[in-house]
N, C-alpha and C positions, 0 to 999 in steps of 0.2 A: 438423253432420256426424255429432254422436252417432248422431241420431235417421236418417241413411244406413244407420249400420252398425248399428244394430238391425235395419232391417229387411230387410236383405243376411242376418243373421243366422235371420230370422223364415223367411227364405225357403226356406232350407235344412231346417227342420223341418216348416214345413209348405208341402210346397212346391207341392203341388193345390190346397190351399184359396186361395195368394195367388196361383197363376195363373189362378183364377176370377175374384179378385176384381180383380186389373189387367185381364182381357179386357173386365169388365163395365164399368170406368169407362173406359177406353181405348175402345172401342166406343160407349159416351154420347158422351165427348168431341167423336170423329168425327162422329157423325151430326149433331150440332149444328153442328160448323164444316166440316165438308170435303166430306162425304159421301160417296160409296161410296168416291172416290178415297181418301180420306185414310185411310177403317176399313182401305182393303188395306194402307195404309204401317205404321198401329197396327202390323196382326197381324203384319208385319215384324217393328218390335219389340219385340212382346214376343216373336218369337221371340230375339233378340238377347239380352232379359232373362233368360231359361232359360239359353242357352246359357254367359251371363255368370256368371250366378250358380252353376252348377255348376263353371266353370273358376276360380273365386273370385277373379274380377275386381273392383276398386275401382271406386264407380261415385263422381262427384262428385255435388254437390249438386244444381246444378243440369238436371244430365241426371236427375235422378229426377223432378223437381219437373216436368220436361216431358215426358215419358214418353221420354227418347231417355237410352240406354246406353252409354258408351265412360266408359271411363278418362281421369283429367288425364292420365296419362301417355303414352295414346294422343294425346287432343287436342294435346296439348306434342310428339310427335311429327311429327303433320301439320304444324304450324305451321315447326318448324326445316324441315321439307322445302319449303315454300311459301314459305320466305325466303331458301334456300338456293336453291333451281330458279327460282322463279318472280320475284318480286321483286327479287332481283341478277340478271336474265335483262332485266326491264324498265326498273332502272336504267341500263345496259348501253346499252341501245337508246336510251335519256333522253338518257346522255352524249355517245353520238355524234350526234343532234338540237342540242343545244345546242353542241357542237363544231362545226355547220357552221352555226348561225346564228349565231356570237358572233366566231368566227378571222379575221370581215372586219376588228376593227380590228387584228389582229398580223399581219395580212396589209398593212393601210395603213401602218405604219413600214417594216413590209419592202419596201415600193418603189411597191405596188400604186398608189398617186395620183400618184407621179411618173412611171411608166410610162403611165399613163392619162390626164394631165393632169386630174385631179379637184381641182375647187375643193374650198372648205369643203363649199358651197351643194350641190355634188354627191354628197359623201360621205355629207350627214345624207340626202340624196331614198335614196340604196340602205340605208339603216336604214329609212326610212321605209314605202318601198312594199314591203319582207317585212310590216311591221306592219298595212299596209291590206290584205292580202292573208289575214294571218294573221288578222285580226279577222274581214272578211267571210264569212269560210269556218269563226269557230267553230262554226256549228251543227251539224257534222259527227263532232261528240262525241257527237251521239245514236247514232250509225249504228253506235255499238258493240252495243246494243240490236236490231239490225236484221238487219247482216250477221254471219257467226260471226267472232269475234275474230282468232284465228291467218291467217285470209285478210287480213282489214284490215287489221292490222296488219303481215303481211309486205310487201304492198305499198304502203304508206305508207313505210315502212322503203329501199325501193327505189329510192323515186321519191326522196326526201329524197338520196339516197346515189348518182343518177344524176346530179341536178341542181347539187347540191354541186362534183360532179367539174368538170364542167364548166366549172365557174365558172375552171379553170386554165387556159381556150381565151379568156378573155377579151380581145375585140379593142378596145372602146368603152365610153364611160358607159352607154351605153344598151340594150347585148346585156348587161351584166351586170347592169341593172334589172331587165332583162325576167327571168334567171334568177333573181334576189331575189324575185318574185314570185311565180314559182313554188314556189321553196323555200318559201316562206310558207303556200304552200296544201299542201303536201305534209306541212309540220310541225304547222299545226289540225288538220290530220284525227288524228295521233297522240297529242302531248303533253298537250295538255289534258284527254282524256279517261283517260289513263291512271290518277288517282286511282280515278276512277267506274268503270273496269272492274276494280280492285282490290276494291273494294265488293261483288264480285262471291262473291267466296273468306274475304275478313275483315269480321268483327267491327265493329260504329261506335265501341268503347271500344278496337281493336287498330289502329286504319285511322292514327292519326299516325303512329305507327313506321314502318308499312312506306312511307306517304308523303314523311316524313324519308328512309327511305332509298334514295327513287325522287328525291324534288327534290336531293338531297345530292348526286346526281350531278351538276352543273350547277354549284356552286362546285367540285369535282372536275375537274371537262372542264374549266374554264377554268384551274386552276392547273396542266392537262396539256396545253394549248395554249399557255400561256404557254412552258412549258418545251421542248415540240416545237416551237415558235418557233424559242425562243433558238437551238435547235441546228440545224435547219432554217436561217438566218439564217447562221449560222456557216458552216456546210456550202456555201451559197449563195455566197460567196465565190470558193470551187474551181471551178464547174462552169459552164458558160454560159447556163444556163434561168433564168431570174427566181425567187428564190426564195419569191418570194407566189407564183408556180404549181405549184410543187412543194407549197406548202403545204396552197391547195386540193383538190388530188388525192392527197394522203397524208393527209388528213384525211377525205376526203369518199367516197372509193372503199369504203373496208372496210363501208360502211355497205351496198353492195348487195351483198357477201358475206354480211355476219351476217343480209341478208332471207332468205336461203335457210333457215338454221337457223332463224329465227324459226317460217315455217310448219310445220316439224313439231314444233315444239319448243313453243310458248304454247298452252295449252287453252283452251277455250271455256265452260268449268264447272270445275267440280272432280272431276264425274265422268270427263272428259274428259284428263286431266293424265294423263300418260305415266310420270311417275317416279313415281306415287302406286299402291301395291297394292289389290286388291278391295277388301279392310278398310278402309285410309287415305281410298280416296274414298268409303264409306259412312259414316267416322266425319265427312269432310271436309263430309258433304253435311247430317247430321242437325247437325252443330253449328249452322248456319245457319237449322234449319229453324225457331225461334222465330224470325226475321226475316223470313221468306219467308210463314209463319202471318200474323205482324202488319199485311205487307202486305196478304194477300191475293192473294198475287202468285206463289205456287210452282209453277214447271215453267212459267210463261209466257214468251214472247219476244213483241219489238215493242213496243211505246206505247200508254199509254192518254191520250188528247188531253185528258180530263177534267181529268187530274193536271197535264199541261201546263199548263192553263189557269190553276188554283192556284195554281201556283210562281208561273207570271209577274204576279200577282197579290200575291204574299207580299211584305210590306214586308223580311223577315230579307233576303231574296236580293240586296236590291238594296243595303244594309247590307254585306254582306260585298263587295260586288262595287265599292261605292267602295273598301273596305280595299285590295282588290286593283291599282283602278286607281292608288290613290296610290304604295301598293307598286311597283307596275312604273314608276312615275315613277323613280325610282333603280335597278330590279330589270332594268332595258333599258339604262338610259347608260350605269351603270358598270362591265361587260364589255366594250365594245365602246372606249370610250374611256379606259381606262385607261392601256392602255401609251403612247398618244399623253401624257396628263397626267402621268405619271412620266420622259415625256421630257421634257418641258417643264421641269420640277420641275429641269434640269440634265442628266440621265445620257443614257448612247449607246444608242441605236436597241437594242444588243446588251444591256446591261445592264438595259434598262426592260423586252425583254422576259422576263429572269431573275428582277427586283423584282416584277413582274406576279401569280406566284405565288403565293407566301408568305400573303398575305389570303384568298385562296380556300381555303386547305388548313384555317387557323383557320374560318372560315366553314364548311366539313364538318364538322369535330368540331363545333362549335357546333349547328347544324341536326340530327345524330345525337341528340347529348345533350338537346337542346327538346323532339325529337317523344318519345324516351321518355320523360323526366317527365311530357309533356303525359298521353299515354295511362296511366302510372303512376297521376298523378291524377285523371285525367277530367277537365280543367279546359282551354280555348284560351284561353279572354281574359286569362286573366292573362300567360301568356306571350306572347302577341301585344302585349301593352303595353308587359309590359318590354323586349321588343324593338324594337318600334318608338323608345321613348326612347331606348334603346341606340344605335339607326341614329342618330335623329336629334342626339344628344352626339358622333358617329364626325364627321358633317358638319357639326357649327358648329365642331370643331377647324379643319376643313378649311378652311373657310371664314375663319373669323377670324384662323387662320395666317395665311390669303396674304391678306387685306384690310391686315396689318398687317407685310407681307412678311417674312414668319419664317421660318426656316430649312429647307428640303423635310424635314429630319427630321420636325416636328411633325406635316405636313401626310400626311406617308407613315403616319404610327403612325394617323392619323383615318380611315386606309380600312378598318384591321382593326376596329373595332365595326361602321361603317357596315355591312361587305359580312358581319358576321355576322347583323346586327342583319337587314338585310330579306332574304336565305336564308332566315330562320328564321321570318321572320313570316309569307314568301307560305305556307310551309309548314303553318302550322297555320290561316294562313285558308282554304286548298283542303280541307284535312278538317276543317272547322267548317263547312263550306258544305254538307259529303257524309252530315253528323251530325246532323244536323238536319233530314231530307226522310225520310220513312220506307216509301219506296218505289222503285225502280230508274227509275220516268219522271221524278219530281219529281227523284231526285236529278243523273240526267241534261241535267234542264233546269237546275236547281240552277248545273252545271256550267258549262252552254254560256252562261248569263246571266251569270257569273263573270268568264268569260274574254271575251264581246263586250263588256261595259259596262269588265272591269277593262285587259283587251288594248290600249284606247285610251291609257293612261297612257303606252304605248311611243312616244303620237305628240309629246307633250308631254318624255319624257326623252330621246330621240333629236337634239334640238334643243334643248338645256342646255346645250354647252359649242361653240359656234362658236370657229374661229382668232383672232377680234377678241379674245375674253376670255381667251387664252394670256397671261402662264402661271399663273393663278391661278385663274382659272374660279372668281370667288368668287362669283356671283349663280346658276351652274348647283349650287353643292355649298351655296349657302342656300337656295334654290327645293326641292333636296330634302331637305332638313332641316322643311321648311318641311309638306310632302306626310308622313315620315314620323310627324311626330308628331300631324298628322291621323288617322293611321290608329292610334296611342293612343285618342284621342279615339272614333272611329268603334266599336273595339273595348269600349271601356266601354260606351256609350251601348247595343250590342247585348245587353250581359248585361244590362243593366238592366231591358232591353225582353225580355227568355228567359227572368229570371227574372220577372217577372208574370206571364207567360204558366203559366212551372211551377204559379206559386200557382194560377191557373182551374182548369188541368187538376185539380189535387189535389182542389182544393174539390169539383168537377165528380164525380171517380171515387170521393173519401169518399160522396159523395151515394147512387151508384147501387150501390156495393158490398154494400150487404147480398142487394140483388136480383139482383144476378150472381151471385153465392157461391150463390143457392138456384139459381140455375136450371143451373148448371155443375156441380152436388154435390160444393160446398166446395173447384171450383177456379178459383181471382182469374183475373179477365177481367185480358189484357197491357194495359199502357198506354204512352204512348211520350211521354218525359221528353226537353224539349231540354238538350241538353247547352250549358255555360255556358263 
């Protein structure tokens, strides 16, 4: 930092001689890597560096070090505004997706299977076919890469929130499959890619936070449906309409109101962003531009099929995408069937969906607090371990309570680790997955292999707690106990395998560094370090 402000300071004395001498290396640099394009962006800025340095702006480190100028302060500016507009604008839309794929089991105590006459056998097929639905239709995470984002997403948004409604017109098992289906296709095209279009605006060492606070909506909505339940429920009492239809349609409707603000509201870059000033999206675009250099990939749109190829080749991808699948082994059953197993557990229909809550709200603070340390540190595996052991100690309580028929108190305290423990894991396995590709196709594909290979786990935790195993569901809350601490396992084994790879790379670029450093004059060729 000294050696900054020296030469913030050198500038000002002589300040002809060192704008020669930044045009001259600024100008090498370019013709080596960008070419014409990129010498125009230089002379950008170093017009920016003039300008900076006679307003006696702080320049950090590492914006000298890459020829790009803004302030931490500025940078720390754009950021609160991208977390404030953008981020809580996408958790938002997160909430209300998982609101209307999760409110079918507090919709089931409120009547919905006694109205419909829905066996067990029936209840787990309408979890199941949103999941074959959602699965077959992950690959439509790429299409963020494709179509401009704020169109995609608003109607994505739409259709989720069209479909949802409906589900309050429901006459038969069978009209309301057919609508779980489509909600299913309606929600791949969104959720899953929303890490990856994040990736877009942030940082690979800033991407857990705002992923924490994009997935954190999801134990959030469900301890906000639990509670619009309860009083939905209540309320249902008074009035003559079913009150699982009133819930569908109070849940499910606001979603194609907020599509409207979506389209003018989500950018498509950073240049793009509407509450960002001139300055803010220059400062928002040069921070990323070491990323976009590394790739190779700046001002492009679409796929490169080459990269395609790679990922689905890469052993890491498929590595995280078990984590995930084991993950969703628990990360699917235990919203949907919760309130049903805390009524089992003894309490009324009205109470279980009040009890409901409570795990979810710890499960946010939890998932908040993981992704900042995680990015704090720069570190996933470690937190994804202790999490996963965490989930998996939440469900052997569970389980061995009711194997040895103990009191619902024991068995209720074993849902708060579980539901914070895998929250917080799928959380840092979605940006370990996004950290580790070092370009927008791979990380894309990254994605979309993530969620088809990990998506599947939903078919397997959907079908964990059938009527026959009331009231104890001890083989569905051992089976994921059984799955979480696999996904320990899986998580170690991947660092071990990221860190060798680290050692190559090092060995690799100690080797060839002296000969970059001549041919760059004395500036280190980037290299790209997995994160562990």
């Amino acid at each position: 930092m000294a050696c900054a402000s020296y030469e913030l300071s050198q500038l000002d004395q002589h300040d002809h001689l060192h704008q020669s001498f930044e045009l001259k290396n600024i100008s090498t640099f370019a013709q080596k890597h960008d070419g014409a394009a990129s010498a125009e962006e230089s002379d950008s800025d170093e017009e920016e560096k003039l300008v900076a340095s006679r307003s006696g702006r702080r320049a950090s480190d590492s914006s000298v070090q890459s020829f790009m100028l803004y302030t931490p302060d500025e940078e720390q500016a754009v950021l609160r505004k991208l977390d404030r507009r953008l981020v809580s604008f996408m958790a938002l839309l997160y909430m209300l997706s998982f609101l209307d794929r999760s409110n079918i089991g507090n919709a089931r105590i409120a009547g919905l299977s006694d109205d419909l006459q829905l066996s067990s056998s029936q209840y787990e097929w309408l979890l199941t076919s949103f999941y074959i639905a959602y699965i077959l239709f992950e690959w439509m995470t790429l299409l963020y890469r494709i179509f401009p984002p704020h169109i995609y997403i608003a109607l994505c948004v739409a259709s989720w929130g069209l479909i949802a409604s409906l589900q309050a017109i429901s006459f038969s098992f069978s009209f309301l499959c057919a609508l779980r289906v489509l909600l299913g296709i309606s929600e791949a095209a969104f959720g899953p890619g929303v890490p990856f279009y994040l990736s877009f605006f942030f940082k690979r060492e800033e991407l857990a936070l705002r992923t924490g606070l994009f997935i954190s909506a999801a134990p959030f909505a469900t301890s906000f449906a639990s509670t619009l339940a309860w009083a939905i429920t209540k309320i249902g009492t008074y009035i003559p309409i079913a009150p699982w239809r009133i819930l569908f349609l109070v849940e499910g409707f606001p979603s194609v109101i907020v599509a409207v603000f979506a389209w003018y509201y989500i950018p498509d870059s950073p240049e793009t962003a509407v509450y960002l000033s001139s300055r803010e999206k220059k400062v928002a675009k040069l921070r990323l531009r070491k990323k976009t250099h590394v790739a190779g990939q700046a001002g492009r749109r679409g796929l490169n099929c080459g990269e395609i190829w790679q990922t689905l080749m890469d052993p890491k991808c498929y590595l995280t995408a078990a984590m995930f699948f084991c993950s969703n082994v628990a990360f699917s059953s235990l919203p949907v069937f919760l309130p049903t197993i805390i009524k089992e557990m003894g309490y009324s229909a009205l109470t279980s969906q009040a009890l409901s809550a409570p795990p979810y709200l710890v499960a946010f603070i939890a998932v908040l607090l993981t992704a900042y340390f995680s990015d704090r540190h720069r570190t996933r595996s470690i937190y994804i371990c202790f999490h996963a052991l965490l989930a998996t100690f939440g469900y052997l309580i569970i389980a061995i309570a009711g194997s040895l028929h103990a009191r619902a108190a024991w068995r209720y305290a074993g849902i708060y680790p579980a539901a914070a423990g895998f929250f917080s894991a799928i959380t840092i396995i979605i940006t370990w997955t996004i950290n580790n590709q070092d370009s927008d196709s791979k990380k894309g594909t990254g994605v979309a292999m993530l969620n088809i290979i990990g998506q599947m786990g939903p078919l397997v935790g959907t079908r964990l707690y059938p009527d026959r195993d009331a009231p104890y569901y001890v083989k569905g809350m051992a089976v994921c106990a059984g799955f979480m601490f696999g996904v320990g396992v899986l998580a170690l084994g991947l660092r071990v395998y990221l860190a060798r790879k680290n050692r190559g790379i090092e060995i690799a670029y100690e080797a060839v560094k002296d000969e970059e450093e001549g041919e760059y004059g004395g500036k280190e060729m980037e290299k790209f370090v997995f994160m562990l």
